[in-house]
PAZAPA-4460 file (N, C-alpha, C; in steps of 0.05 Angstrom, whole numbers, plus 32768, in hexadecimal, padded with zeros to 4 digits):
% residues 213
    n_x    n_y    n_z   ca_x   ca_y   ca_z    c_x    c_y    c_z   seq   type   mol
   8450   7FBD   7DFA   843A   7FAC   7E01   8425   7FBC   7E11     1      X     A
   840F   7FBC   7E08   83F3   7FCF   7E18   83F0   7FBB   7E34     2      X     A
   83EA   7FCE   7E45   83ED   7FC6   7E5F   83C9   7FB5   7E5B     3      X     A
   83BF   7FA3   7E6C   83A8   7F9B   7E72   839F   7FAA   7E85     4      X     A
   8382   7FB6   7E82   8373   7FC9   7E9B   8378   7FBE   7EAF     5      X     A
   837B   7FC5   7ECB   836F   7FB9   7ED6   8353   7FBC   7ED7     6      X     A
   8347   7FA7   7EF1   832D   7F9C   7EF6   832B   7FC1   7F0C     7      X     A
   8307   7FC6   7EFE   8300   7FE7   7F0E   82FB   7FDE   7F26     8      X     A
   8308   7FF3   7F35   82FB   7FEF   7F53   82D9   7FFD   7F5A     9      X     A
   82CC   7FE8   7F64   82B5   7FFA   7F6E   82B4   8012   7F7B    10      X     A
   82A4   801E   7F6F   82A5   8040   7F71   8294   8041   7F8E    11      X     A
   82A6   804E   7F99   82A2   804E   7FCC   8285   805E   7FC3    12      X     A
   8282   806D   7FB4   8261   8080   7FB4   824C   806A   7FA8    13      X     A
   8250   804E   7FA1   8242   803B   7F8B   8225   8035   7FAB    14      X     A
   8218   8039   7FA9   8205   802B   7FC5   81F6   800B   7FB8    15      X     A
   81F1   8008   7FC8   81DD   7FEA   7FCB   81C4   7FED   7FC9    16      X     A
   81BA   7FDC   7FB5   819A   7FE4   7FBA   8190   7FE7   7FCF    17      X     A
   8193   7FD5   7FE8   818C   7FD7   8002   8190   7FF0   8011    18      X     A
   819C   8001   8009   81A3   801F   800F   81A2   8034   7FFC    19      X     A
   8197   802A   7FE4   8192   8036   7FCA   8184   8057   7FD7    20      X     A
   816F   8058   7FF1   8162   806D   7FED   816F   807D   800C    21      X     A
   8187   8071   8014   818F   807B   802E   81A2   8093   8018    22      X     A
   81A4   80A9   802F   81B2   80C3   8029   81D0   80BE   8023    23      X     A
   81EA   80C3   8024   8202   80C9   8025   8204   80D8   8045    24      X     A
   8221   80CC   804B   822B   80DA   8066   8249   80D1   8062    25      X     A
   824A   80F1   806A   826A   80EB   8079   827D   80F1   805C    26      X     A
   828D   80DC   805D   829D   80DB   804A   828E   80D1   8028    27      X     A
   827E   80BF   802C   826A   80BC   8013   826A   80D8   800A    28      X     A
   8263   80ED   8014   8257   80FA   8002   8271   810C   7FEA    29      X     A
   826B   8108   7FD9   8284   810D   7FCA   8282   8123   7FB0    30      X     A
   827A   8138   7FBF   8271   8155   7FAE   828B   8168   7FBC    31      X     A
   8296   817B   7FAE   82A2   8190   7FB4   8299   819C   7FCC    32      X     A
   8288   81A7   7FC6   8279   81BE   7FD6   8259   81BD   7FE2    33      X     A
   8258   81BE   7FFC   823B   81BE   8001   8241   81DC   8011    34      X     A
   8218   81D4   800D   820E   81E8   8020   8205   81D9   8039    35      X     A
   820B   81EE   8058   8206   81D1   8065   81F1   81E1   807B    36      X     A
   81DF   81D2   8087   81D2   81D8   809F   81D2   81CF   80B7    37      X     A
   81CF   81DE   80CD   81DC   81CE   80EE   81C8   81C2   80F7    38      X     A
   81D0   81B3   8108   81BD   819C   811E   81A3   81AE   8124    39      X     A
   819D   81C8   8125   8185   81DB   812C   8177   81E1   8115    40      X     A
   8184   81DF   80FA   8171   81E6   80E1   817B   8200   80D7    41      X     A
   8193   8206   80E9   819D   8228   80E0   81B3   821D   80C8    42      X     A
   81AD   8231   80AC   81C3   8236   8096   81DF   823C   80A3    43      X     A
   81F0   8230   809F   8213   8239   80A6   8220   823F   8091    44      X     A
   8219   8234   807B   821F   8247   8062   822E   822D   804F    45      X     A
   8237   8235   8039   8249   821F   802A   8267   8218   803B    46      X     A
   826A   8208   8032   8285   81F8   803A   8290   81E8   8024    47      X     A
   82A6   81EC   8024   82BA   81CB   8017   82BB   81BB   8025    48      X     A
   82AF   81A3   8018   82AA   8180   802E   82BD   8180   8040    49      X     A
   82CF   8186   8037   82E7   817C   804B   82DD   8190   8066    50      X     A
   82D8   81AB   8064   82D3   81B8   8078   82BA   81AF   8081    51      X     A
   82A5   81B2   806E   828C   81AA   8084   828E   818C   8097    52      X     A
   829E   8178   8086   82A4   8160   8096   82AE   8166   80BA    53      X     A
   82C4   8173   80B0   82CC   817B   80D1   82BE   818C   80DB    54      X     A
   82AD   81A2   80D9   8298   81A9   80E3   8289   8199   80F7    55      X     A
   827E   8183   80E2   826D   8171   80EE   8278   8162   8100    56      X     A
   8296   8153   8101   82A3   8146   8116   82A9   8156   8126    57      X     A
   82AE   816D   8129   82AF   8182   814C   8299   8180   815A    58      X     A
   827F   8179   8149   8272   817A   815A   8267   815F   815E    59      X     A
   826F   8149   815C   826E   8134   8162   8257   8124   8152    60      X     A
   8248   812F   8136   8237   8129   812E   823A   8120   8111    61      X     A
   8224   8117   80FD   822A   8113   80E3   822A   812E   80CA    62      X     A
   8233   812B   80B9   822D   8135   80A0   821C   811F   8086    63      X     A
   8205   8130   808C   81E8   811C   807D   81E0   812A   805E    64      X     A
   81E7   8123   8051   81DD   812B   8031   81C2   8127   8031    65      X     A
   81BB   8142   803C   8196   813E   803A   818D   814C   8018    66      X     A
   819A   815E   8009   8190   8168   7FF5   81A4   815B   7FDD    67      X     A
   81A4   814C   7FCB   81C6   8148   7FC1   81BE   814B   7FA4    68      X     A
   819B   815E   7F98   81A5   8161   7F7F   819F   8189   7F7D    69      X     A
   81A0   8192   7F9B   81A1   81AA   7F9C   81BF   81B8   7F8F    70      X     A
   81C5   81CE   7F91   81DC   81D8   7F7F   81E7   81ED   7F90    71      X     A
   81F2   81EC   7FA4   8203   81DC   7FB1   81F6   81BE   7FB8    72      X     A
   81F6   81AC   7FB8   81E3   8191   7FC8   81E6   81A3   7FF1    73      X     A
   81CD   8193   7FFC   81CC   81A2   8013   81D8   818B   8028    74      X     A
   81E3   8194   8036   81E8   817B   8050   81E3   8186   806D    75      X     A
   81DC   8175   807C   81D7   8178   809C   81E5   816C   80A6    76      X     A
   81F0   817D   80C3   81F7   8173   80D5   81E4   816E   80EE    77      X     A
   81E3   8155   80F0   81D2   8140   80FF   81E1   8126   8109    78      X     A
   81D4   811A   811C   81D6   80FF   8127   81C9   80EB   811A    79      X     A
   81CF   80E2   80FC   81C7   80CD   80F1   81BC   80B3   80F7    80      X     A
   81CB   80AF   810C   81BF   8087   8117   81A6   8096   8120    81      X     A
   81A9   80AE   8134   8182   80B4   813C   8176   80BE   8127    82      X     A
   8183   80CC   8112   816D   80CD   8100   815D   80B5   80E8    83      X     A
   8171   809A   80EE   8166   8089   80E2   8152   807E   80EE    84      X     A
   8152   807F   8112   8142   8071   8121   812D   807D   811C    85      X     A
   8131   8094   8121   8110   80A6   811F   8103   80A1   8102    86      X     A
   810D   809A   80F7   8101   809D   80D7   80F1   807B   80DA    87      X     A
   8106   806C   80DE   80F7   804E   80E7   80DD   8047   80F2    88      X     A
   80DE   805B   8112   80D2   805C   8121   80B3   806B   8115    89      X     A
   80B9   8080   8100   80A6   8088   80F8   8097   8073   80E2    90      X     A
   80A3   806E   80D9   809E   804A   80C1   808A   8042   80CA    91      X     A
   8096   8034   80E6   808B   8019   80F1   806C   8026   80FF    92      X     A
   8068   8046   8108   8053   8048   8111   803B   8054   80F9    93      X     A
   8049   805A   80DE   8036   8059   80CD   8028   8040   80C9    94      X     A
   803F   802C   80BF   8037   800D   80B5   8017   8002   80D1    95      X     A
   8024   800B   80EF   800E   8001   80FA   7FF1   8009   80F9    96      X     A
   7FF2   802F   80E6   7FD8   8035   80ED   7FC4   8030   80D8    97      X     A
   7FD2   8020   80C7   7FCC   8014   80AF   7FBB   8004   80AB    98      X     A
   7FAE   7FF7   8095   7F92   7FE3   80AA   7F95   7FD9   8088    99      X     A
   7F9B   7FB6   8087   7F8B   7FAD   806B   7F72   7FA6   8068   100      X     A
   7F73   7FB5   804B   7F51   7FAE   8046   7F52   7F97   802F   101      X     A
   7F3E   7F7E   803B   7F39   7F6D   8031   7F1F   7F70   8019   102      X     A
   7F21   7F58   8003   7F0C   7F60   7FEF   7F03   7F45   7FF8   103      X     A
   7EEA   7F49   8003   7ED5   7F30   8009   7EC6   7F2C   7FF5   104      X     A
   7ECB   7F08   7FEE   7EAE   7EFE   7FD6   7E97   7EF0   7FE8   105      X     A
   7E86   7EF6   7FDD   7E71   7EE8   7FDF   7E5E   7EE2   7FCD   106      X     A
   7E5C   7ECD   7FC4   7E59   7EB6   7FAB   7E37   7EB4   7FAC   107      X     A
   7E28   7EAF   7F9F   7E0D   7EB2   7F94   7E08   7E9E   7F79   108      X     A
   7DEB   7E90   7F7C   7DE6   7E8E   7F61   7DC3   7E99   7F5D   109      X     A
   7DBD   7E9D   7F40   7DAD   7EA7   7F40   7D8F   7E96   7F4D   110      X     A
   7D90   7E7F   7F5A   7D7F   7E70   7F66   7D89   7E6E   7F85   111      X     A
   7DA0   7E76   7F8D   7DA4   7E86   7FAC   7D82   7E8A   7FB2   112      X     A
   7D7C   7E75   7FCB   7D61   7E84   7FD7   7D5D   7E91   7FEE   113      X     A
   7D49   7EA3   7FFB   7D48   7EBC   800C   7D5A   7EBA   8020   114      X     A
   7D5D   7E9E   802C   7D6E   7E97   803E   7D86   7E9B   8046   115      X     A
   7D8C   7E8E   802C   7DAE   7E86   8027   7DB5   7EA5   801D   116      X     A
   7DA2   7EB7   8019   7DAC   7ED6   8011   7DA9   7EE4   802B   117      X     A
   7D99   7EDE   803D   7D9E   7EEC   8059   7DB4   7EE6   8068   118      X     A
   7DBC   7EC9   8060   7DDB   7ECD   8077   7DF2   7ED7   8062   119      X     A
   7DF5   7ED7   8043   7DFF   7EE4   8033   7DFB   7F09   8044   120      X     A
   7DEF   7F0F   803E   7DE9   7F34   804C   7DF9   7F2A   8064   121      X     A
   7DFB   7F16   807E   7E00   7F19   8098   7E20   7F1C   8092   122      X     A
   7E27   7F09   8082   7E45   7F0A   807B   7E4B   7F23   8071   123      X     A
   7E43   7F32   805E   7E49   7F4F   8057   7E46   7F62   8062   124      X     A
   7E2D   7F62   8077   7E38   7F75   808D   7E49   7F71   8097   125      X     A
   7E4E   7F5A   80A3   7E6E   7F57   80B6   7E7E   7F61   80A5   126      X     A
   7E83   7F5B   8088   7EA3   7F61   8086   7E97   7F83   8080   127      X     A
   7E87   7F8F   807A   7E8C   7FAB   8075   7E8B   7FC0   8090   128      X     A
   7E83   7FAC   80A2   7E8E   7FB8   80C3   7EA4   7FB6   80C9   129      X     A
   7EB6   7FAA   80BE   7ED6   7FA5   80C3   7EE4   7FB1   80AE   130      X     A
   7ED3   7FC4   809F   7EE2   7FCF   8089   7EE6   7FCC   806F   131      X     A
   7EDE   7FB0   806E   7EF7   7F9E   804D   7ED5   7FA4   8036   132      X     A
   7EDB   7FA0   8023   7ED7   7FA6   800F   7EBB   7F87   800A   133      X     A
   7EAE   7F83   7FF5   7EA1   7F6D   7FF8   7E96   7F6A   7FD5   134      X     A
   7E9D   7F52   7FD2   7E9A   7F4D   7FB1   7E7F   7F34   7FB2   135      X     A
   7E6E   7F40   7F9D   7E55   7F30   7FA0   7E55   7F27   7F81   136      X     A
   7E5D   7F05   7F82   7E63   7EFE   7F6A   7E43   7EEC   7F68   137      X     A
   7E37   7EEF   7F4E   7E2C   7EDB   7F48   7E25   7EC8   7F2D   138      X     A
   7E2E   7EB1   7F39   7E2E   7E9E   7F23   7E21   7E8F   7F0E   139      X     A
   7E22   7E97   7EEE   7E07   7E89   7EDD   7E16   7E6A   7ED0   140      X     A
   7E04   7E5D   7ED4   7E01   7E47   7EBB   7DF1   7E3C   7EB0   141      X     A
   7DF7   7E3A   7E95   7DE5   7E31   7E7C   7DCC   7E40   7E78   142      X     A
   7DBA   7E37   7E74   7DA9   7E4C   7E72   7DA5   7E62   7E81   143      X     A
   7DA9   7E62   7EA2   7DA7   7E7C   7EAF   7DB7   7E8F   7EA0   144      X     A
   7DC5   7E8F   7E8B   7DDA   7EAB   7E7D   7DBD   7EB9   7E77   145      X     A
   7DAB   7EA6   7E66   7D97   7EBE   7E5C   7D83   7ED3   7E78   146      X     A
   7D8A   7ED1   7E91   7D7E   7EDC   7EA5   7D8A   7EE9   7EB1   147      X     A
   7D9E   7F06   7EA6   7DAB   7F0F   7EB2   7DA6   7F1D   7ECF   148      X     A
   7D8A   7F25   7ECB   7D7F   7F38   7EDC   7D80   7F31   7EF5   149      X     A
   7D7A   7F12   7EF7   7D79   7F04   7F0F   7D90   7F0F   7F1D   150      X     A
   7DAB   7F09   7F19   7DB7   7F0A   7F1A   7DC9   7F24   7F2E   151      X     A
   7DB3   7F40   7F21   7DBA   7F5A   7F26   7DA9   7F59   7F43   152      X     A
   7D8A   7F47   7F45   7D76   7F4C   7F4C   7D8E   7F3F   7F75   153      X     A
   7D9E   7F29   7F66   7DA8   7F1E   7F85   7DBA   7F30   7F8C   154      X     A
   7DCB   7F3E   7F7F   7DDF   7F54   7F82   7DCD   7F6A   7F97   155      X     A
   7DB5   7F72   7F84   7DAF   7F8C   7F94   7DA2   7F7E   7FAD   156      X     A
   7D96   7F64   7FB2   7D90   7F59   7FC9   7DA5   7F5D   7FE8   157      X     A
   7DBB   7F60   7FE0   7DD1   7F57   7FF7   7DD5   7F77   7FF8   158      X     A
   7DDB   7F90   7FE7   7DEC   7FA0   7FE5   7DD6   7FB4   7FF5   159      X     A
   7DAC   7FAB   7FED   7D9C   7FC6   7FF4   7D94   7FBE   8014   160      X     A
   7DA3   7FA7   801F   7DA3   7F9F   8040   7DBA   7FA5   804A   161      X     A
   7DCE   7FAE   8038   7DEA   7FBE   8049   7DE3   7FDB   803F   162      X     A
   7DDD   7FEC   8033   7DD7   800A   8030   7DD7   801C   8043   163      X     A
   7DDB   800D   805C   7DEA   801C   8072   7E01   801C   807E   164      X     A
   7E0F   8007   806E   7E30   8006   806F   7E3A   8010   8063   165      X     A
   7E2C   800B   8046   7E3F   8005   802D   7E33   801D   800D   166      X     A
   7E4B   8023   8006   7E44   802D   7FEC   7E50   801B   7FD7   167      X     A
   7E38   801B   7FB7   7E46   8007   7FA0   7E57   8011   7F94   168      X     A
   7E72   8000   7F9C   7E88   800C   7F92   7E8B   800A   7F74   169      X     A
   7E7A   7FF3   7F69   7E75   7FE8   7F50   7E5F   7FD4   7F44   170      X     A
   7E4F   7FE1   7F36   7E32   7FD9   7F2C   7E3D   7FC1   7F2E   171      X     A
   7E1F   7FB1   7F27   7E28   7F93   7F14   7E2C   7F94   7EFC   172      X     A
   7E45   7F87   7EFA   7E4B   7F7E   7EE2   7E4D   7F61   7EDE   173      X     A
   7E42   7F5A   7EBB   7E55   7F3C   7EB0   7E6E   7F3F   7EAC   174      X     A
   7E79   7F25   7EB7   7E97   7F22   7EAD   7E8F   7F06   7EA3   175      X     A
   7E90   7EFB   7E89   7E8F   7EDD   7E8C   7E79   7ED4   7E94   176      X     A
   7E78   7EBC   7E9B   7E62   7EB6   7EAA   7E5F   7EBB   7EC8   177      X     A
   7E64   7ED3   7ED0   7E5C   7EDA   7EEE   7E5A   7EFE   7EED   178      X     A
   7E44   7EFB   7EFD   7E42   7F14   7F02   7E4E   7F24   7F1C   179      X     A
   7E61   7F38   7F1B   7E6B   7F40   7F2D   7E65   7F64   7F3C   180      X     A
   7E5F   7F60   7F52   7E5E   7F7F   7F61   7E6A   7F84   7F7C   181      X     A
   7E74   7F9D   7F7C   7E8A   7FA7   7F91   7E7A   7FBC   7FA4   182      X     A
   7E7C   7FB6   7FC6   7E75   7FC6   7FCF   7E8B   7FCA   7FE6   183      X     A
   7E86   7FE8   7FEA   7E9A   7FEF   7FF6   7E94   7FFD   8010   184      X     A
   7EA1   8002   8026   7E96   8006   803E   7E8E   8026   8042   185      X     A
   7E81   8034   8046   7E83   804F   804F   7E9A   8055   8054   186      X     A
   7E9C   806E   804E   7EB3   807F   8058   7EB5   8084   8077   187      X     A
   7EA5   8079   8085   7EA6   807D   80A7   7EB1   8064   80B0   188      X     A
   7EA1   8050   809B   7EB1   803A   80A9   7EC6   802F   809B   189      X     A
   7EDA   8039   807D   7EE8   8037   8075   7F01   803D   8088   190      X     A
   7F15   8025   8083   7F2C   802E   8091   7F47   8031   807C   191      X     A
   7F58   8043   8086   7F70   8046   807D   7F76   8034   8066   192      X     A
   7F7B   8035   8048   7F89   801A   803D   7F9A   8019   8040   193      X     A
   7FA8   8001   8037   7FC4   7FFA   803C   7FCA   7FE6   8028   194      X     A
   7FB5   7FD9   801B   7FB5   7FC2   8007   7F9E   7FB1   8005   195      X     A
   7F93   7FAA   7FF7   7F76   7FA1   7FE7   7F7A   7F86   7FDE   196      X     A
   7F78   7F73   7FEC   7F7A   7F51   7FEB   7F60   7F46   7FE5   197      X     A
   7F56   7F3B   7FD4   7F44   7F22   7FC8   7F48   7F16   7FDA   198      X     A
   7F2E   7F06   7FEB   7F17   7EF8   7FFB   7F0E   7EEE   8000   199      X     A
   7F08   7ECE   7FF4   7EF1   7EC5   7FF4   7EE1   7EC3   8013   200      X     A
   7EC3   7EBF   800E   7EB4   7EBC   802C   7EBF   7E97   803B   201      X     A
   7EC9   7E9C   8049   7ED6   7E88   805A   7EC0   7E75   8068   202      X     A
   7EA8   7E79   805D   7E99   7E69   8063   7E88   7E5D   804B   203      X     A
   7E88   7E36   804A   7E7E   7E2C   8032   7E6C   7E2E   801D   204      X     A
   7E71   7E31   8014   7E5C   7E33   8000   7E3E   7E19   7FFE   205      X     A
   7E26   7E21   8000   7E16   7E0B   7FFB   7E08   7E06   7FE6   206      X     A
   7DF8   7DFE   7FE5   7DE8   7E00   7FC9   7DE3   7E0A   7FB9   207      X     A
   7DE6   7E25   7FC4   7DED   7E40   7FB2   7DFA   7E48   7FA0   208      X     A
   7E12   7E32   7FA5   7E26   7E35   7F92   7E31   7E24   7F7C   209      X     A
   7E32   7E08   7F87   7E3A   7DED   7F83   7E1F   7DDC   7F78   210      X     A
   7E13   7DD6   7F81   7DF9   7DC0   7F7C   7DE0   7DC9   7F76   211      X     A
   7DE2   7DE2   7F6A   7DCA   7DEF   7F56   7DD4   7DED   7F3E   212      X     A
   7DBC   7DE4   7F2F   7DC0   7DDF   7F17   7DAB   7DF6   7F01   213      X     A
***
């Protein structure tokens, strides 16, 4: 009578995605032979795990699989819990110097009058003083499709009163029925990206947008 398999045991080297990109230590690491380096960065030469393991416990520290598709794979001996801290620690002060840049709209129609386009410009300087990005959409219907120009004419209105913030990151274009243009902050006043979020202007829209016909 053929015996039934047993059920496989999970393989002790199998990791977790949640540790998918953490190194091997200690006993994990499960190669014959490394080459290993000391707590100072000096070569000590190859070892059999079993030796470099006790190596590393005389001196009260880890064995870290820092190289593992080198030939020998390479390992250090180091203090792991501080080298995870420091690596953290280094994380958390990139993430802060990090700055998101927002993509600001600001909405237009081709009957927008001088007005309602001067506090339009007031709003795009602000956001291109704070960095974020600024989308100048403007909207046709029904017959205004045949007047594209208008259209370009309110774009370059807002964009040639920031020309000291801002460079066009992107002409006007049609998409559909709206015409869309991207301006983008100088490189002086550009900050770090980190991620590029859509905007709208947080302030209502009036006639400009809704109750022109």
């Amino acid at each position: 009578m053929r015996r039934r398999p047993s059920a496989r045991r999970p393989d002790a080297t199998a990791r977790s995605t949640t540790d998918a990109n953490e190194p091997r230590v200690g006993d994990r690491i499960r190669v014959p032979r490394v080459l290993v380096i000391d707590e100072e960065g000096g070569k000590l030469g190859e070892f059999m795990i079993e030796d470099a393991l006790r190596i590393a416990e005389e001196r009260g520290l880890d064995l870290v699989e820092v190289s593992p598709n080198a030939r020998p794979p390479v390992c250090r001996i180091t203090d792991y819990g501080k080298l995870k801290y420091e690596k953290k620690k280094k994380e958390a002060v990139a993430r802060k110097n990090q700055v998101l840049v927002l993509l600001k709209e600001l909405k237009l129609r081709p009957k927008t009058d001088e007005h309602d386009i001067e506090v339009k410009v007031a709003h795009a300087r602000e956001f291109l003083e704070e960095g974020n990005k600024v989308k100048i959409t403007v909207r046709f219907r029904g017959r205004e499709m045949a007047h594209r120009e208008i259209g370009e004419e309110q774009c370059f209105a807002v964009s040639d009163r920031c020309k000291d913030l801002c460079v066009v990151e992107m002409p006007p274009r049609m998409e559909g029925k709206a015409m869309f243009m991207i301006l983008a902050p100088t490189k002086k006043k550009m900050p770090k990206p980190m991620k590029v979020r859509e905007h709208d202007d947080a302030r209502p829209e009036g006639s400009d947008d809704d109750g022109e016909e």
